[in-house]
N, C-alpha and C positions, 0 to 999 in steps of 0.2 A: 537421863534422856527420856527415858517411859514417865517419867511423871512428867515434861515437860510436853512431850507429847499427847498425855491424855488430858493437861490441864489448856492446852490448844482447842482440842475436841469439844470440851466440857463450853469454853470458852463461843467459839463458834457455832453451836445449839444455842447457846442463849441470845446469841443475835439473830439467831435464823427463828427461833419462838418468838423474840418481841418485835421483831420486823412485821411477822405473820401477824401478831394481835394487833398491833396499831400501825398499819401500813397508811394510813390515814393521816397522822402524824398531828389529829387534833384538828383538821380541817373537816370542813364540812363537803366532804364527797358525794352522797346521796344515797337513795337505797336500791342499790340497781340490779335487775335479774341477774340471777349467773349465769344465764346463758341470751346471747344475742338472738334478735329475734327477727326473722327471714321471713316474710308472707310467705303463704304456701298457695297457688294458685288452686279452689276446688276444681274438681274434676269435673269435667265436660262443659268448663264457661270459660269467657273469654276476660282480661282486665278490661273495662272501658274508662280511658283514660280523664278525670274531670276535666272541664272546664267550661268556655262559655258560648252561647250558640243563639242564634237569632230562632224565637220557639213560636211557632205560627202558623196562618195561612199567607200564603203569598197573595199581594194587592189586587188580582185582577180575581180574586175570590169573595166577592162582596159579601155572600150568604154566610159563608166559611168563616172570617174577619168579625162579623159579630160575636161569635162565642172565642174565636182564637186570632186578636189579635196580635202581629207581629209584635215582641219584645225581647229584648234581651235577659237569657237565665244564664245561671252559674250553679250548674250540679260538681259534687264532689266523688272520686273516683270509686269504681264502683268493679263487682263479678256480675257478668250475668250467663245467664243457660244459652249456651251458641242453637241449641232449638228449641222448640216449645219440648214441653216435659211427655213423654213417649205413653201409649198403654202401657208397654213394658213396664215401665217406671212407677208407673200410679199403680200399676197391679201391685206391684211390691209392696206399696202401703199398704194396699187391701189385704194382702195373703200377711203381714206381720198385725194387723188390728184382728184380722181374725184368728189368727194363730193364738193370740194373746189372748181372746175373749175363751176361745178353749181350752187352753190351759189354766187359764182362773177358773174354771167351771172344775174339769177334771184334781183339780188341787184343793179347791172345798171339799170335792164329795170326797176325797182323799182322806181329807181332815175328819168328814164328819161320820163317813165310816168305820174309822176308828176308833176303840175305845179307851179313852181316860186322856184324850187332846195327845198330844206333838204327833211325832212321826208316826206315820201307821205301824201296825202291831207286825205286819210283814217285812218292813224294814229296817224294825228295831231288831229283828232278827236275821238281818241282812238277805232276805230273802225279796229281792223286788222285783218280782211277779204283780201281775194286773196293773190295777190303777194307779197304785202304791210308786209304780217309777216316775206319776207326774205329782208326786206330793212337792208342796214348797220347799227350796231347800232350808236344810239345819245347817244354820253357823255356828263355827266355832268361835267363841269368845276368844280364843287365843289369836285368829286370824284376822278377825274383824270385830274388837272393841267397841268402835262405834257404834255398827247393827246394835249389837247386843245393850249397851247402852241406851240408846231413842229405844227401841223395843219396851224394856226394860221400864222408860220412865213415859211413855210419850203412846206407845204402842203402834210407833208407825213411824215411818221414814217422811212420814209428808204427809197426804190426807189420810185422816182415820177414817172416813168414810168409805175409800175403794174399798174395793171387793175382798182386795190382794192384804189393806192395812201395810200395805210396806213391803212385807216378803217377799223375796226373791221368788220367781216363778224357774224353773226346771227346762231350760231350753237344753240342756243334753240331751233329751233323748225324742226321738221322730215321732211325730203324730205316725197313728193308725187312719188312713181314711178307709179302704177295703173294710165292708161289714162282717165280710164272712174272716179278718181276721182281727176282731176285735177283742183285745185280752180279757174282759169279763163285764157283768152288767151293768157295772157302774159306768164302766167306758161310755155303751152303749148310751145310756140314758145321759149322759153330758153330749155326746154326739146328736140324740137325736132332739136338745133343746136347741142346735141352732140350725134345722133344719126344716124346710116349711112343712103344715100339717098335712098328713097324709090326703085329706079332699083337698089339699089344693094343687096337688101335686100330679099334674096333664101324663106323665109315663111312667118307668118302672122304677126310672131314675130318681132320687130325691135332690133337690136342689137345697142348696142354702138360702135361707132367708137374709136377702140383701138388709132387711133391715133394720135388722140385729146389729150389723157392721158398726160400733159406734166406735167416734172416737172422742177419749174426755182428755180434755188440757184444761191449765189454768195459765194464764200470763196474766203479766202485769202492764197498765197501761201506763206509761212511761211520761207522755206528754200533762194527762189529766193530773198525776203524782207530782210533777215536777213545779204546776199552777197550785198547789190545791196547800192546806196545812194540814191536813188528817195524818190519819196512821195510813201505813205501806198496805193494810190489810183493807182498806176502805178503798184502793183501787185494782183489787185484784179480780180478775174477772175469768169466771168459767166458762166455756164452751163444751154443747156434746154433740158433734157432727154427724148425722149418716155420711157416710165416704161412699156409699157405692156410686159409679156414674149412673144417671140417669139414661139406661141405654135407649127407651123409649123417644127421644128427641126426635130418632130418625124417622120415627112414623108421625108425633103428636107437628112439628114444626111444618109436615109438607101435607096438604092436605089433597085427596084424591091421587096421594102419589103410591107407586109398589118401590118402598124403601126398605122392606121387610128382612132381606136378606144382612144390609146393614143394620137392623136392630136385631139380630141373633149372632153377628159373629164380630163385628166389629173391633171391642173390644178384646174378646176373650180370644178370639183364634188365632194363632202365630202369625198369621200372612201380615197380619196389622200391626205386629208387637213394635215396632218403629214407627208407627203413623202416632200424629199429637191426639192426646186424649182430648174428649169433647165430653159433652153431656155432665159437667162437672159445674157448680157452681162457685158465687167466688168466694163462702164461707167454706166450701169444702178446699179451693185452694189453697186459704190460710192455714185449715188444717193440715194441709200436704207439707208446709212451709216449716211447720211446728215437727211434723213428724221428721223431716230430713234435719233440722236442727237438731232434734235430740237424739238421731242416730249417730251423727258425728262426733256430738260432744261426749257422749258415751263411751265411744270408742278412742278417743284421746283421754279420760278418764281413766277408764283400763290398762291405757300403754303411759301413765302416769308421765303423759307430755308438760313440760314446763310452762308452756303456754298459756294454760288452762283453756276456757270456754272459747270457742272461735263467735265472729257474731252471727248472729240468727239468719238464715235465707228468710225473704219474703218475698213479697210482691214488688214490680217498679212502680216507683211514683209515675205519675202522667209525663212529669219532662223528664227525668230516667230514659223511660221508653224511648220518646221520642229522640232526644241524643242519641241515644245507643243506636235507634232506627236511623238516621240520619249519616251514620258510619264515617263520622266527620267531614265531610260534603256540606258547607254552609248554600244555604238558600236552595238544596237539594227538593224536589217533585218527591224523589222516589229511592229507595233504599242505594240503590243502582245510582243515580244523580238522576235520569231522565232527558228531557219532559217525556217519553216513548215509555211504553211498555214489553217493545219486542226491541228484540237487537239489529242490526243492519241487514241479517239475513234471513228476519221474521220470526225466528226462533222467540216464543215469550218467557218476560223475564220472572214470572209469577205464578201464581195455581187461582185463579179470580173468575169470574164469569164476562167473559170478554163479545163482544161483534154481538149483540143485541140479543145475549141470552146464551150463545153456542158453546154450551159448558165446557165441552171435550176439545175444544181445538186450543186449548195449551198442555192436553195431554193427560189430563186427568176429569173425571167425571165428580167425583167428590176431592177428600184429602189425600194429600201424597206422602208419604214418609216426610219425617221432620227432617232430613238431613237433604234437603232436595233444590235444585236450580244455583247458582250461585252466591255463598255469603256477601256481604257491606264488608267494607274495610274496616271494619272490627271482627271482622269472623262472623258475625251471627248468621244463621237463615232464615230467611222467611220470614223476615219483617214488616213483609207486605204479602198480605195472601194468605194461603193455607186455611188458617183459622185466626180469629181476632182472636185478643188474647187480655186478660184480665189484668186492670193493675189496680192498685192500692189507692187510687184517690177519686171521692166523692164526684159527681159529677155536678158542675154548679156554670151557666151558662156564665156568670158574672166573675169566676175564680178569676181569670185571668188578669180583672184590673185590681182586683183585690192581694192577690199570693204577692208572698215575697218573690223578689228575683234570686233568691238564694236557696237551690235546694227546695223550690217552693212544690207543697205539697197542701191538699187543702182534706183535712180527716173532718168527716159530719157524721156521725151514730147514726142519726136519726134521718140521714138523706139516704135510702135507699139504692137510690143510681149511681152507680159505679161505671167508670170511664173504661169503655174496652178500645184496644188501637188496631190498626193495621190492615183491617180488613179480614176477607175469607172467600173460601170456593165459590160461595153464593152472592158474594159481594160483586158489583161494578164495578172499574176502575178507581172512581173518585175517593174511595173508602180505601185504597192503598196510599195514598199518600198519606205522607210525615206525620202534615200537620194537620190532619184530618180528624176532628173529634166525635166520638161514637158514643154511647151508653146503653146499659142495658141493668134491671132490677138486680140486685143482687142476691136474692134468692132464685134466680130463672137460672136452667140448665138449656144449653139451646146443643145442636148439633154443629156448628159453626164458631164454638169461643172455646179457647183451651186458653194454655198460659203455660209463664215459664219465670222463674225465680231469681232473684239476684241478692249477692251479700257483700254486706259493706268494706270497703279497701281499708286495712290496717293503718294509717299513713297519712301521709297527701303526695309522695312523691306519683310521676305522672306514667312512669317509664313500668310496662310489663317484666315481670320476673321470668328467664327465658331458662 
């Protein structure tokens, strides 16, 4: 009975083994993740559902009609920022480029203070005192192969060029900003290279030199690659951005005006930390675009999510925007539907310069927090108003008979005018509507243009993830 028993056992493993190896049974089933894949809504944007939308001015707009005649497009479903992206938000970029550009600094002299290279001589003696706790970290080849390998054969993770070569930079442990507690000379002297020179510096205070702030990426141009027979490396193309805003808008944009107070605290002082950032160009917004990509994808990197890369935030195309602004209201004036500005009981629906100039009678004098007056029927705010806002496509009076209806988007390198939408505090009415087309240089910082990101829909289904 025990042999018949155990030769049952024996019996039953070996179906349950070659069930398990060839469950396929010789058919061609596919190679599919192991695990299903659920979009995950990013945080603080809303889904806007594709499809297709009459993109234009309306006929009794004759002036308007020459660069935006009425046509039918078909955008594909999309995330975007429910508000323009905050000082809050963009400081963050600024205080991680600059954090970053510190700790490369403090992790060279680290390196170069030391004698005979790797870890400083204080922390090979586990003693890490002074500068020594922002040295690069040491991998262990038992935990990470790879590093040690590319190191090894390549001498870098990616460009040999950085500063960094690849190494890991030391974000355990807290910058020092207070002088009087700075761990030793070394410190000192990486702190005081990114700080402005002493004559230029009006108090007692030293400020940081805004333009130092850089920031380097490389991407690859996907459209130019995709036309072209070269190698992948003949369209890879570098950027080095200053990111600071240009806080000076406030004064250089209004001439004989006392805007002074708004160009000293605007950005930096909490009262504003929820108002949209301005004084930013749309090269620096790309760069905003790259840096929120690669903080995300990093962090699913480390939580070793199945996923992999989610895709890239950027900019909206011109008809993006305008969908999205339109909040599904076909032949809509105004985010709202319209034709009015103010509601039935005169309350306005915007932040604009309304009644022949009289900035304040919608309630604000400049910009108002991004999360402000009522969202469109996709959630978003401030579609109209506040601040114009930058998107991704060239500005070309003629795009419109020329774009596809699909998705159309028109990229020019070398056309400088980039299409901004929606208007702003200083804007008239007219510049709030939809289908209102604006431009402005793309290297110009104005006090009046911010922006806000959107990333592509995993899919084509139409229906938000609740």
């Amino acid at each position: 009975m025990k042999k018949l028993t155990l030769l049952f056992v024996l019996v039953t493993m070996s179906l349950l083994v070659s069930c398990k190896s060839g469950n396929d049974q010789g058919q061609l089933t596919g190679a599919k993740a192991k695990k299903k894949f659920f979009p995950e809504k990013p945080y603080g944007m809303a889904l806007i559902p594709g499809g297709s939308f009459t993109m234009g001015k309306e006929d009794e707009d004759v002036a308007g009609s020459f660069s935006a005649p009425p046509r039918t497009v078909t955008v594909r479903p999309f995330y975007m920022d429910e508000t323009e992206i905050t000082n809050s938000e963009y400081r963050e970029f600024v205080f991680r480029v600059r954090d970053s550009i510190i700790r490369t600094k403090l992790a060279i002299l680290a390196e170069e203070a030391n004698i005979g290279g790797g870890a400083p001589i204080e922390q090979k003696k586990g003693d890490m005192s002074g500068i020594s706790k922002y040295s690069f970290k040491q991998q262990d080849s038992t935990d990470n192969a790879y590093y040690k390998y590319m190191m090894d054969n390549y001498g870098s993770l990616g460009d040999v060029n950085s500063p960094t070569e690849g190494r890991y930079l030391n974000w355990d442990v807290d910058l020092v900003w207070d002088p009087s507690q700075f761990p030793d000379e070394y410190y000192a002297e990486a702190m005081d290279s990114l700080y402005l020179p002493i004559d230029e510096s009006a108090s007692a205070k030293r400020k940081i030199d805004t333009r130092k702030l850089k920031y380097t990426y490389v991407w690859l141009d996907n459209e130019e690659a995709a036309k072209g027979n070269g190698s992948l490396k003949d369209y890879l193309k570098k950027d080095v951005v200053e990111i600071y805003p240009d806080t000076t808008v406030w004064v250089k944009d209004f001439n004989y005006s006392y805007n002074d107070p708004m160009h000293q605290d605007y950005f930096w002082h909490q009262a504003y930390d929820d108002y949209p950032v301005v004084g930013v160009t749309w090269k620096q917004a790309k760069a905003f675009c790259h840096y929120r990509t690669e903080k995300r994808n990093n962090y699913l990197a480390g939580k070793k999510k199945s996923t992999g890369r989610e895709p890239n935030f950027r900019l909206p195309t011109e008809a993006e925007w305008e969908y999205a602004a339109r909040g599904g209201l076909e032949y809509a004036k105004y985010p709202w539907g319209g034709p009015y500005t103010t509601t039935d009981r005169g309350c306005f629906l915007a932040n604009f310069k309304p009644e022949r100039g009289n900035y304040a009678s919608d309630g604000a004098l400049y910009t108002v927090e991004a999360k402000s007056y009522n969202p469109n029927d996709y959630g978003l705010y401030n579609m109209a108003g506040n601040v114009a806002e930058w998107t991704n496509t060239a500005y070309n009076p003629s795009s419109y008979y020329l774009g596809s209806t699909m998705n159309p988007n028109v990229e020019d390198e070398m056309n400088k005018r980039k299409v901004i939408r929606g208007g702003s505090w200083k804007d008239v009415a007219y510049f709030l509507e939809v289908g209102t087309r604006d431009y402005e240089y793309g290297d110009s910082a104005r006090s009046y243009i911010g922006f806000r990101t959107v990333q592509d829909y995993m899919g084509t289904k139409m229906k938000a993830n609740k």
